[in-house]
Backbone and ligand atoms as CSV (ligand in chain L), in Angstrom:
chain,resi,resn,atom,element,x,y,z
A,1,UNK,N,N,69.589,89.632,106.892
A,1,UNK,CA,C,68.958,89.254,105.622
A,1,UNK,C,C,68.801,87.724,105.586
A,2,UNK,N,N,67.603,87.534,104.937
A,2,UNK,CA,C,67.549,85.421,105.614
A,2,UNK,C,C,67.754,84.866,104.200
A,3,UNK,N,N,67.683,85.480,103.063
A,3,UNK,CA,C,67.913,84.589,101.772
A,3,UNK,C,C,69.423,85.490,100.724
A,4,UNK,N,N,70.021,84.820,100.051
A,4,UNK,CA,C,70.654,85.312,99.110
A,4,UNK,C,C,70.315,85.977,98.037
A,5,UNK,N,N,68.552,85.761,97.889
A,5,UNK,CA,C,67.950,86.155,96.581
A,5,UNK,C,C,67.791,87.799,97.176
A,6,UNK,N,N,67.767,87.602,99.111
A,6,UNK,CA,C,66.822,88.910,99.616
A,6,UNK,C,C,67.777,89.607,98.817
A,7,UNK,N,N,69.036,89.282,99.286
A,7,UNK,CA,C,70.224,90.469,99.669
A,7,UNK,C,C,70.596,90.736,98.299
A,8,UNK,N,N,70.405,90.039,97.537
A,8,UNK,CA,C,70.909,90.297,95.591
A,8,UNK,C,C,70.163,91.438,95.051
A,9,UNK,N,N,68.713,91.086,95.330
A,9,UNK,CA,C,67.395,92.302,95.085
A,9,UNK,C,C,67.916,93.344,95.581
A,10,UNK,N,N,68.459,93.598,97.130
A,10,UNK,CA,C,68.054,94.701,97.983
A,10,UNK,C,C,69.140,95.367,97.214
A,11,UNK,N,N,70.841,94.831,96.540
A,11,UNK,CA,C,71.546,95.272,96.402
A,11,UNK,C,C,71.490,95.774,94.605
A,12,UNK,N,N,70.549,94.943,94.084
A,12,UNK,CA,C,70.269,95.721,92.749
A,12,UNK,C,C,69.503,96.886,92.694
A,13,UNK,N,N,68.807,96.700,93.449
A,13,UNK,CA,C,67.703,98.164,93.658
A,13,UNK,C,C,68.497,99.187,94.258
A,14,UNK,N,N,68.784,99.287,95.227
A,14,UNK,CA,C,69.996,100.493,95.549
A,14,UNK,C,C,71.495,100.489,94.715
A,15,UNK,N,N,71.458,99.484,93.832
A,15,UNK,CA,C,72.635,100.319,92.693
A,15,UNK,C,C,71.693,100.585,91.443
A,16,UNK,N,N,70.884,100.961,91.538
A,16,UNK,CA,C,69.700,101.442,90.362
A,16,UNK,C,C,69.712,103.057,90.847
A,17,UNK,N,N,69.455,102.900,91.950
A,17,UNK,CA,C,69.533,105.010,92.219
A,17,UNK,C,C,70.450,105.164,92.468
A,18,UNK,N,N,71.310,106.787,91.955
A,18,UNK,CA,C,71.998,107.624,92.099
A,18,UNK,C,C,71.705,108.612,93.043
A,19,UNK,N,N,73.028,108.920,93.367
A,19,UNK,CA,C,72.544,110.310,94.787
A,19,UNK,C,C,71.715,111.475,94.303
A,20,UNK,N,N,72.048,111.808,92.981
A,20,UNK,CA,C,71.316,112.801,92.217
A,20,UNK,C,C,69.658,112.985,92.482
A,21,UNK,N,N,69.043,111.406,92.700
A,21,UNK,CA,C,68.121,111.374,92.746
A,21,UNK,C,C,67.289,110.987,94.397
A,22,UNK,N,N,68.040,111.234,94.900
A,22,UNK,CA,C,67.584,111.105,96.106
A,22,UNK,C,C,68.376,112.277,97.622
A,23,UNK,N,N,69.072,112.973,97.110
A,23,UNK,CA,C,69.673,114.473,97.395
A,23,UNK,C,C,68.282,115.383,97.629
A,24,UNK,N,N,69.028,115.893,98.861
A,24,UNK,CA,C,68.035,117.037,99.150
A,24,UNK,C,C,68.636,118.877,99.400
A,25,UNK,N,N,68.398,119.438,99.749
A,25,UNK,CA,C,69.050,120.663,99.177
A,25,UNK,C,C,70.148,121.228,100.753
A,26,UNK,N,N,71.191,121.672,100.301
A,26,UNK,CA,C,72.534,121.554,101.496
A,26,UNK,C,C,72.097,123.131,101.983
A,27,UNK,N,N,72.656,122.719,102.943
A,27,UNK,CA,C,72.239,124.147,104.057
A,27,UNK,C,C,73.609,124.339,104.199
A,28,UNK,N,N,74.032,125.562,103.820
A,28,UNK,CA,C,75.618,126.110,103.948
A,28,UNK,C,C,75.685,127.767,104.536
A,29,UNK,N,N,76.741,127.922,105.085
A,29,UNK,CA,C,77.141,129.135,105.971
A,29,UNK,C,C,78.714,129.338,105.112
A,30,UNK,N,N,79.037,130.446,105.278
A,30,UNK,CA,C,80.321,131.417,105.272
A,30,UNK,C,C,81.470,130.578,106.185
A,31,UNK,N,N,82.926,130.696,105.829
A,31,UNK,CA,C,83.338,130.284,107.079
A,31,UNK,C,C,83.460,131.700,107.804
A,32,UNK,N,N,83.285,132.581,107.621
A,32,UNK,CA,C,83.532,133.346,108.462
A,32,UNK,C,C,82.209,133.602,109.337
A,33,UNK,N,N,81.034,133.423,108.946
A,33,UNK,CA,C,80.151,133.229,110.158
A,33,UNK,C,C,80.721,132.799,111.517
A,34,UNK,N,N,80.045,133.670,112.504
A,34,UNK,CA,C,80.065,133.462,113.722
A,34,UNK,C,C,79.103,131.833,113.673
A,35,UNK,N,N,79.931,131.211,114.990
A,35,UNK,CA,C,79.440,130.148,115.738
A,35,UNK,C,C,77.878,130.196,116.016
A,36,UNK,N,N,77.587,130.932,116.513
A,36,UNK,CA,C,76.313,131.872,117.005
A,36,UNK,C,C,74.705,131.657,115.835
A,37,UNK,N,N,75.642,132.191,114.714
A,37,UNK,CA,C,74.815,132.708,113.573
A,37,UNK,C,C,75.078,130.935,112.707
A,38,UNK,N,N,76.140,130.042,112.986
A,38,UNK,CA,C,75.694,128.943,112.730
A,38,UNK,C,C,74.569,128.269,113.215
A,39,UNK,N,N,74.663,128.224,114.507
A,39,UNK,CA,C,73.574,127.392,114.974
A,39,UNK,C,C,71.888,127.739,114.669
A,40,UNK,N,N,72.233,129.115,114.946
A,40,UNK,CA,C,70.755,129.331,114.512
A,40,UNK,C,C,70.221,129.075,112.824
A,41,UNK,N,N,71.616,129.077,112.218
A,41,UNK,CA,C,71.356,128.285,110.693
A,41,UNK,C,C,70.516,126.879,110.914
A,42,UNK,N,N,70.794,126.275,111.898
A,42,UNK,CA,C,71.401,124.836,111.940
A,42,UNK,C,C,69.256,124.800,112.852
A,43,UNK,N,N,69.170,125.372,113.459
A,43,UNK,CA,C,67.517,125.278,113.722
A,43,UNK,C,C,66.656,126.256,112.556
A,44,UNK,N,N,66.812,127.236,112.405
A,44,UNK,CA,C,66.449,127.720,111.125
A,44,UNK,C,C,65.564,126.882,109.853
A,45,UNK,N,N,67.011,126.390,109.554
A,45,UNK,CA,C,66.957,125.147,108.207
A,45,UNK,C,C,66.436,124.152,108.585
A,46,UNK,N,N,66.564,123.442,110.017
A,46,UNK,CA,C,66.106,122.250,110.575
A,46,UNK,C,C,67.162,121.493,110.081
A,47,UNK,N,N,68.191,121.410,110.071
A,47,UNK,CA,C,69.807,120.707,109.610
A,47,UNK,C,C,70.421,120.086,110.875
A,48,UNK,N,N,70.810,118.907,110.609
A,48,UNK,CA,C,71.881,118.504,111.257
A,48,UNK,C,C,73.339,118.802,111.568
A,49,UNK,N,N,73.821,118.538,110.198
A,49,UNK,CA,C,74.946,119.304,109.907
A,49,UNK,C,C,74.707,120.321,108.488
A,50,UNK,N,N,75.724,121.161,108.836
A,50,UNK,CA,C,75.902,122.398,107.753
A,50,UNK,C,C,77.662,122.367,107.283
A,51,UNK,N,N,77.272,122.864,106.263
A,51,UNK,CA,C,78.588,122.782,104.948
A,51,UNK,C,C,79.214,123.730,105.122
A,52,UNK,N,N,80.276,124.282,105.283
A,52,UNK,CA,C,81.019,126.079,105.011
A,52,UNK,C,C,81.693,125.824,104.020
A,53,UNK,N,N,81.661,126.860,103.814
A,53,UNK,CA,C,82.068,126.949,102.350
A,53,UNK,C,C,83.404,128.661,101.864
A,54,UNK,N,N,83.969,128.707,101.814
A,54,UNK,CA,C,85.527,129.581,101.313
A,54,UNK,C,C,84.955,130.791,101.015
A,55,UNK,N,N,85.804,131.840,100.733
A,55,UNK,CA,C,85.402,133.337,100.485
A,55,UNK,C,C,85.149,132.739,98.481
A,56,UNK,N,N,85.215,131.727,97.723
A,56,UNK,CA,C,85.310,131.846,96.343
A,56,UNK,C,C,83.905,130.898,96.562
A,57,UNK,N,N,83.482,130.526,97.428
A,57,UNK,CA,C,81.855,129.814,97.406
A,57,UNK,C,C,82.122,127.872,97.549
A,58,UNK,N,N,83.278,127.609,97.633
A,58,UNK,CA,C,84.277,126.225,97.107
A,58,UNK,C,C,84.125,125.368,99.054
A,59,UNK,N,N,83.760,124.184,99.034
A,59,UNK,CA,C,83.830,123.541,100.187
A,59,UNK,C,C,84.841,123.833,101.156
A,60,UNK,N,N,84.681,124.040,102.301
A,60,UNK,CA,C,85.914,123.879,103.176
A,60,UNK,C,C,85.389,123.540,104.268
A,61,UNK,N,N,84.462,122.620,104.877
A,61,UNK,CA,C,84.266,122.313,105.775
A,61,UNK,C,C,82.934,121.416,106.091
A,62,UNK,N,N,82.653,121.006,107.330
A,62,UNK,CA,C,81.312,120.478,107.720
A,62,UNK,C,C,81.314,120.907,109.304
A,63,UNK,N,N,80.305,121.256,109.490
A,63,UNK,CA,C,80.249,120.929,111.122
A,63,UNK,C,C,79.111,120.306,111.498
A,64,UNK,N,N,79.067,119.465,112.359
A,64,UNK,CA,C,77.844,118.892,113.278
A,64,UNK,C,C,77.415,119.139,114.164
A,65,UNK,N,N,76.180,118.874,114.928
A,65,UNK,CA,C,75.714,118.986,116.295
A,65,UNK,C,C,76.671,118.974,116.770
A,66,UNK,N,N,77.436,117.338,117.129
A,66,UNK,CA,C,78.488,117.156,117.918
A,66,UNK,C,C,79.744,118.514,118.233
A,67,UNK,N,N,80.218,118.996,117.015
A,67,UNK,CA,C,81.025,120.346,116.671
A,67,UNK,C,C,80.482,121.096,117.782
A,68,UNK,N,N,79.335,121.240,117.676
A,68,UNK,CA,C,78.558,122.778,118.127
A,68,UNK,C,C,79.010,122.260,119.450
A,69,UNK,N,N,78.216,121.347,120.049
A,69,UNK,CA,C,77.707,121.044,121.603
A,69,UNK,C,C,79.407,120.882,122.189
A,70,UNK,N,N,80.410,120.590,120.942
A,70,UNK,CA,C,81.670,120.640,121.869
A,70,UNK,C,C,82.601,121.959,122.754
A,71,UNK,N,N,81.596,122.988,121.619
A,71,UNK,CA,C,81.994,124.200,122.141
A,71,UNK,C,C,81.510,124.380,123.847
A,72,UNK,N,N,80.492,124.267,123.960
A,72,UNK,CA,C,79.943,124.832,125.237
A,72,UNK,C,C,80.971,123.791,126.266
A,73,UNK,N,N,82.199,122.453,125.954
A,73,UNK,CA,C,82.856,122.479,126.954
A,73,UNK,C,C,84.068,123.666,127.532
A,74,UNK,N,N,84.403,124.502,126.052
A,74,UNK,CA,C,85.137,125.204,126.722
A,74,UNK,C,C,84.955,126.429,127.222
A,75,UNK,N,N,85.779,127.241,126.380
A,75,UNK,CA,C,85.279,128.810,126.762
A,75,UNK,C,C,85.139,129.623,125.576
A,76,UNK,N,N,85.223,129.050,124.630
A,76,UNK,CA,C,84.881,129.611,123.307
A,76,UNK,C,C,83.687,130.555,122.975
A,77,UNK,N,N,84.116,132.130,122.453
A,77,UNK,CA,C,83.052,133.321,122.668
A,77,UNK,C,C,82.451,132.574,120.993
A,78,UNK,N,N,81.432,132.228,121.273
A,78,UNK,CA,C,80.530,131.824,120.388
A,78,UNK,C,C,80.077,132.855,118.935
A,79,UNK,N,N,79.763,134.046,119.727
A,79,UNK,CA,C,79.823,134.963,118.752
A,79,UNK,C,C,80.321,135.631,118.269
A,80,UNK,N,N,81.747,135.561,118.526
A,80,UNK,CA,C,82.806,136.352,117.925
A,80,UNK,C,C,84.006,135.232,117.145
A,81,UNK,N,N,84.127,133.901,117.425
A,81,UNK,CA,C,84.519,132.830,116.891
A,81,UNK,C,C,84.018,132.662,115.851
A,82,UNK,N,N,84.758,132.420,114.830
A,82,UNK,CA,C,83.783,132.119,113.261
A,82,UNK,C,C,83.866,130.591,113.265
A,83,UNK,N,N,83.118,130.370,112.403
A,83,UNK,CA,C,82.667,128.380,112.340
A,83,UNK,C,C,83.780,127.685,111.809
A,84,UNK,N,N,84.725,128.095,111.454
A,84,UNK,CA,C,85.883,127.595,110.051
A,84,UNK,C,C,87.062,127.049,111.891
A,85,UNK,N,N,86.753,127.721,112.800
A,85,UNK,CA,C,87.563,127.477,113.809
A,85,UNK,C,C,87.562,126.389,114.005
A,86,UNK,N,N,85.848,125.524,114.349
A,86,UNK,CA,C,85.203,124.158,114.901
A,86,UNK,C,C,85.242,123.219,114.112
A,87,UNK,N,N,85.400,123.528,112.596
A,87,UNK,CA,C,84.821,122.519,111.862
A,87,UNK,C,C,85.799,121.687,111.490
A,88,UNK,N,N,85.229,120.213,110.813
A,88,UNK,CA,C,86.182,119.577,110.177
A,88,UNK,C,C,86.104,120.387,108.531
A,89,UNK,N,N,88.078,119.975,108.395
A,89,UNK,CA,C,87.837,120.698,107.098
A,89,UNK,C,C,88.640,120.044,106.176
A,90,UNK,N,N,88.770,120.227,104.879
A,90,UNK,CA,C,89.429,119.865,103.769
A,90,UNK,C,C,90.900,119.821,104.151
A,91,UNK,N,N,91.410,118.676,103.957
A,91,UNK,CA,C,90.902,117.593,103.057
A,91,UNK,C,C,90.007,116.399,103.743
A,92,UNK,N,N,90.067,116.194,104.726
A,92,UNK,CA,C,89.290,115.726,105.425
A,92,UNK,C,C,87.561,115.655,105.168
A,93,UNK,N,N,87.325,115.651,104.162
A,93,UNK,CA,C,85.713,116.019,104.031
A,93,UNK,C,C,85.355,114.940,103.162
A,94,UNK,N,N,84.259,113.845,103.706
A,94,UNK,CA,C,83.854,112.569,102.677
A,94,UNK,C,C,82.727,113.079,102.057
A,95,UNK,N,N,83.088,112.936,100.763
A,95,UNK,CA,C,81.748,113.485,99.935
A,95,UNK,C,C,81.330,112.526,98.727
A,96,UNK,N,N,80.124,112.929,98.694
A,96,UNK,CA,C,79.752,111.959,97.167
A,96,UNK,C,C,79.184,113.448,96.015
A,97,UNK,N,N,79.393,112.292,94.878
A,97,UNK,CA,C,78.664,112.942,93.546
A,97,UNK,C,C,77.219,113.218,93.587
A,98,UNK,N,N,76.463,113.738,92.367
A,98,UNK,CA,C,75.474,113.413,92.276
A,98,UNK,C,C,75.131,111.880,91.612
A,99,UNK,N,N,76.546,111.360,90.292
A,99,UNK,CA,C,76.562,110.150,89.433
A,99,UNK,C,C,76.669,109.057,90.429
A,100,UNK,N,N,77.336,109.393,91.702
A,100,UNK,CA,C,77.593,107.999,92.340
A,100,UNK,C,C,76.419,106.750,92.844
A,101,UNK,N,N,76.179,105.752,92.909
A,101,UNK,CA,C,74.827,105.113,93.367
A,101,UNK,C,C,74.960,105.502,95.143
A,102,UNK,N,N,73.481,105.143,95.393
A,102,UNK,CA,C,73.018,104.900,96.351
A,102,UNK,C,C,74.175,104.024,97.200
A,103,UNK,N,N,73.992,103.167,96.756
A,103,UNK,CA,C,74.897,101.509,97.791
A,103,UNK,C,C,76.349,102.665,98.094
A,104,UNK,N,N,76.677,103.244,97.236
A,104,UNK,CA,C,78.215,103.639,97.441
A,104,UNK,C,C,77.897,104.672,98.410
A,105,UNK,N,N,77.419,105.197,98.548
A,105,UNK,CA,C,77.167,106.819,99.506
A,105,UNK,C,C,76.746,105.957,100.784
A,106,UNK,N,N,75.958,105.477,100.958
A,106,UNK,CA,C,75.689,104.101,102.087
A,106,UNK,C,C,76.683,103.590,102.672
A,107,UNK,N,N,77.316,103.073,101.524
A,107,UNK,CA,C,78.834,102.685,102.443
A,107,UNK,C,C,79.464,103.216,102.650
A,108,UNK,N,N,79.886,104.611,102.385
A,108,UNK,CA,C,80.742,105.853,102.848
A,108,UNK,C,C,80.029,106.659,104.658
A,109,UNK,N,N,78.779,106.729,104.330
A,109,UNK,CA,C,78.026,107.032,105.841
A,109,UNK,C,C,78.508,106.072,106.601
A,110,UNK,N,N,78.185,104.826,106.456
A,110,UNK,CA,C,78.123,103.407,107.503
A,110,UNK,C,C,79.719,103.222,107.806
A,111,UNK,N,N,80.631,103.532,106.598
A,111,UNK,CA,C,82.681,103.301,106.848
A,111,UNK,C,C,82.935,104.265,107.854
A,112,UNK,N,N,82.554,105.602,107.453
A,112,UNK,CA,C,82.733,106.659,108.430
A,112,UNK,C,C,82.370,107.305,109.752
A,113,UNK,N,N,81.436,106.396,109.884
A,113,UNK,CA,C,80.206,106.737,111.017
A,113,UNK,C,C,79.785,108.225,111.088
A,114,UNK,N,N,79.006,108.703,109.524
A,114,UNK,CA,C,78.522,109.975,109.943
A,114,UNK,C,C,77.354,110.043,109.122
A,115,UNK,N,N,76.304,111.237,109.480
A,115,UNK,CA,C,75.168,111.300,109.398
A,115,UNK,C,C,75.137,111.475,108.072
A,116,UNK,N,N,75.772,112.202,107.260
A,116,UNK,CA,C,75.689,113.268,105.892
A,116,UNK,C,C,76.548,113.407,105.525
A,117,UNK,N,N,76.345,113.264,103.856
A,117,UNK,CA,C,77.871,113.481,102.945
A,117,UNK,C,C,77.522,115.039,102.087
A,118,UNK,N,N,78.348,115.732,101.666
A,118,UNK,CA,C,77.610,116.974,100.977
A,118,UNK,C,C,77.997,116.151,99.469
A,119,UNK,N,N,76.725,116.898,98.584
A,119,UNK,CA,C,76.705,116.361,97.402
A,119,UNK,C,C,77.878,117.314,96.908
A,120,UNK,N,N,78.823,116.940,95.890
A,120,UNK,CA,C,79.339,117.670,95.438
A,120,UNK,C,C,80.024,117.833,93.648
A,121,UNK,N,N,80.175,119.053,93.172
A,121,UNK,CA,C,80.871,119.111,91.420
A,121,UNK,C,C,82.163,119.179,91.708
A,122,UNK,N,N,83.156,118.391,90.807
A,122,UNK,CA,C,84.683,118.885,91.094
A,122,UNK,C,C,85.205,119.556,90.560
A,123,UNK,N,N,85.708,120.940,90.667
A,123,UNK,CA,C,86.574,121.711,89.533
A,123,UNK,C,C,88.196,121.308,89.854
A,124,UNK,N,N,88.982,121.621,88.228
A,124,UNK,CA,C,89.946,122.050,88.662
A,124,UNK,C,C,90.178,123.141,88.335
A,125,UNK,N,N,91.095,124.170,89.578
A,125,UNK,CA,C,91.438,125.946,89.250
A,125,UNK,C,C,92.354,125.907,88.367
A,126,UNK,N,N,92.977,127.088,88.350
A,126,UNK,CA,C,94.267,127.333,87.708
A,126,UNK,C,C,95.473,127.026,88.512
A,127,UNK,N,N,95.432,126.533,89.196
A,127,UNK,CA,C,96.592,125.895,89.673
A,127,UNK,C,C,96.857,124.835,90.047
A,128,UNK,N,N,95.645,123.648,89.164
A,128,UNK,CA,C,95.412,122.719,89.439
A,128,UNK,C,C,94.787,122.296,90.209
A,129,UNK,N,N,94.493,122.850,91.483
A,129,UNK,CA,C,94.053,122.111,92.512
A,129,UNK,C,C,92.395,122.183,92.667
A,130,UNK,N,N,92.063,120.472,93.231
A,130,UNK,CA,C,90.447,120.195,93.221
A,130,UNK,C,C,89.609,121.302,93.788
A,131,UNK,N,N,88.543,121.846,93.668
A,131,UNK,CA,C,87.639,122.559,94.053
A,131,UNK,C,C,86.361,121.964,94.377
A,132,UNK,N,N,85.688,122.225,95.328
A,132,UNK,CA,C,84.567,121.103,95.414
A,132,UNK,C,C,83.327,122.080,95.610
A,133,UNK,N,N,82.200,122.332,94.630
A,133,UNK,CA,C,81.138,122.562,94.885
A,133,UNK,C,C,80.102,122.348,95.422
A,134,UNK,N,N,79.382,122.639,96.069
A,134,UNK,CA,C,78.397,121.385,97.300
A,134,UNK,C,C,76.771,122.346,96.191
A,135,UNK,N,N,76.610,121.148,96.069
A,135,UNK,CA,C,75.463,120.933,95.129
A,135,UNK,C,C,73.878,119.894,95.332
A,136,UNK,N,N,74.249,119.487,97.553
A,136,UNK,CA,C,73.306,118.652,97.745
A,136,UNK,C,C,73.882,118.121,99.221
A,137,UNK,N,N,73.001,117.573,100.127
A,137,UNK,CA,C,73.626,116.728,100.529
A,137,UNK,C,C,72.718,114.964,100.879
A,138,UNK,N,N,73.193,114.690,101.553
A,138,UNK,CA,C,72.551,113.343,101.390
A,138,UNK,C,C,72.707,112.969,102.920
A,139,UNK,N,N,71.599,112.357,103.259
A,139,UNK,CA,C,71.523,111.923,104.969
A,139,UNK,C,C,70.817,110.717,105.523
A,140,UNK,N,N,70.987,110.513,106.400
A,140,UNK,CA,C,70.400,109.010,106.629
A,140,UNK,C,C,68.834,109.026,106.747
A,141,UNK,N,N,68.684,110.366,106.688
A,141,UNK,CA,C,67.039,110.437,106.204
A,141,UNK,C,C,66.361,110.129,104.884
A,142,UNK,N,N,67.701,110.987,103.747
A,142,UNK,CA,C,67.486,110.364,102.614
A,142,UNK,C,C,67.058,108.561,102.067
A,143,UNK,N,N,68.116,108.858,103.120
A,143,UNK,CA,C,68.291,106.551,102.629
A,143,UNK,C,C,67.284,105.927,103.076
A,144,UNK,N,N,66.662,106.677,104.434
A,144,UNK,CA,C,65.214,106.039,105.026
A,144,UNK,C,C,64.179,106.664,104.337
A,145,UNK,N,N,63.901,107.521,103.541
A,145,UNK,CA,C,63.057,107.785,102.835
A,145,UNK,C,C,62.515,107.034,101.576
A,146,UNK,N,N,64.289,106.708,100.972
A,146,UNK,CA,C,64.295,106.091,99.858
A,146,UNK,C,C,63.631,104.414,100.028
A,147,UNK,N,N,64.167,104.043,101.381
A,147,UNK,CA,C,63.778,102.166,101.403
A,147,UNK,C,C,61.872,102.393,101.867
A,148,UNK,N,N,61.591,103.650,102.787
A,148,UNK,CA,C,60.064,103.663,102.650
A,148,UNK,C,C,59.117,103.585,101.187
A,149,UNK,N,N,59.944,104.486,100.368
A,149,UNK,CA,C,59.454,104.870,99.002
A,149,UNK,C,C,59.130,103.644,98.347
A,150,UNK,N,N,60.288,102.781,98.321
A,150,UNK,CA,C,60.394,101.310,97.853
A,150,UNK,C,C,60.081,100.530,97.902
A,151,UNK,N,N,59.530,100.297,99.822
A,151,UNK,CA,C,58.577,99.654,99.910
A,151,UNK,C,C,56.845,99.652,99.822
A,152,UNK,N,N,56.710,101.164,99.819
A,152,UNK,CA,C,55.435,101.418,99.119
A,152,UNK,C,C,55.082,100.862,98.094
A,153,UNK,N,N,56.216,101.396,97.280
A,153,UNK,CA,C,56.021,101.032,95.470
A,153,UNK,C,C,55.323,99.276,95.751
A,154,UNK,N,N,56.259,98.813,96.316
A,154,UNK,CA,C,56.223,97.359,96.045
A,154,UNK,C,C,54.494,97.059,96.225
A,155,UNK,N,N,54.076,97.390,97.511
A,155,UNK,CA,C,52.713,96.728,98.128
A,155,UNK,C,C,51.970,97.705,96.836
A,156,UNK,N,N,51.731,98.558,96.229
A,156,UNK,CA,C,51.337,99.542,95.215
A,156,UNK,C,C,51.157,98.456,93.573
A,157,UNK,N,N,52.133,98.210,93.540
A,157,UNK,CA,C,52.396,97.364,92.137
A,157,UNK,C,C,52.946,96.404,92.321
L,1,ADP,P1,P,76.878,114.248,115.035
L,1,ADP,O1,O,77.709,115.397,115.467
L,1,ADP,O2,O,75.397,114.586,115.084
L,1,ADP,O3,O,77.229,112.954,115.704
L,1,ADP,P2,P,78.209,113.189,112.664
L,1,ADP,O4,O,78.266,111.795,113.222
L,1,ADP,O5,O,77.831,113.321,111.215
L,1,ADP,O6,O,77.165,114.088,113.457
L,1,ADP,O7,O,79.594,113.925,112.882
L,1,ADP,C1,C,80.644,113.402,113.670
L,1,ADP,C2,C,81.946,114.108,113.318
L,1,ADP,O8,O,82.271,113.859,111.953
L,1,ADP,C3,C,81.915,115.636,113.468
L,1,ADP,O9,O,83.136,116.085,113.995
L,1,ADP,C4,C,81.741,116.151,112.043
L,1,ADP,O10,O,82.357,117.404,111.817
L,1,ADP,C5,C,82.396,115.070,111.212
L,1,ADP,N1,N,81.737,114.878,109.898
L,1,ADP,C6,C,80.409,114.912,109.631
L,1,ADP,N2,N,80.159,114.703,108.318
L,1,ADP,C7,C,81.380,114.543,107.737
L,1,ADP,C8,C,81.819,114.280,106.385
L,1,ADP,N3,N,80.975,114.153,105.373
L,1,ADP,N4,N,83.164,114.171,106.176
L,1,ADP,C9,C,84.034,114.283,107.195
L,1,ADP,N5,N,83.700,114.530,108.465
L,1,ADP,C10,C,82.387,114.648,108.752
């Protein structure tokens, strides 16, 4: 960035949008889906990564390309392995709101080094404990969509 004024702008305009508004719709599987029947989710949808989600519908996981392609080092029966085996899972799972801004979900991708956060609602059950609804997710496509959008606008008006 070559001026202080750039980087003040760039950083008011991306705390002006919320993830809400720049979320696109989450591609989620069962954990009990087979490995198998993930991937073909995962070209299907045209997804990077996919969300699993608990027998009550509640987050418990992510997996990525990386996930998938790690299988074929071992010997893992693909189609009889369910996805909840491969994945990363709760608590382990970085997620954003729909309320949170832009800049913050940005810096959670860029801290973590990963492609996609799932959008998510928080419940609490009856026994207290957090529940996480995936209600979106958000990807570094989003964020490149959003700075194209922006710079349209600009040359536009
Ligand atoms: P890729 O596999 O295409 O490199 P990522 O960089 O997003 O995709 O994933 C790298 C690792 O981080 C994978 O093991 C994946 O399960 C995990 N991961 C991806 N997204 C998240 C997330 N939101 N929270 C926690 N772990 C994640």
């Amino acid at each position: 960035i070559k001026s202080e004024g750039a980087q003040g702008a760039i950083r008011k305009i991306l705390c002006q949008y919320r993830v809400k508004d720049v979320k696109s719709m989450p591609v989620v599987v069962k954990d009990t889906s087979s490995i198998y029947d993930a991937i073909v989710t995962l070209f299907t949808e045209d997804a990077g990564t996919i969300y699993v989600t608990d027998r009550d519908g509640y987050l418990a996981g992510v997996v990525s390309r990386k996930d998938f392609l790690k299988t074929t080092l071992g010997h893992i029966d693909i189609y009889k392995v369910p996805v909840s085996v491969i994945m990363t899972r709760m608590p382990n799972i970085i997620v954003t709101t729909p309320d949170e801004t832009v800049i913050e979900a940005v810096k959670k991708i860029v801290e973590h080094e990963i492609d996609s956060l799932p959008v998510v609602k928080k419940y609490i059950d009856e026994n207290g404990d957090e529940k996480l609804e995936v209600v979106g997710r958000i990807t570094k496509t989003n964020i490149a969509r959003l700075l194209l959008d922006l710079a349209n606008q600009k040359k536009e008006g």
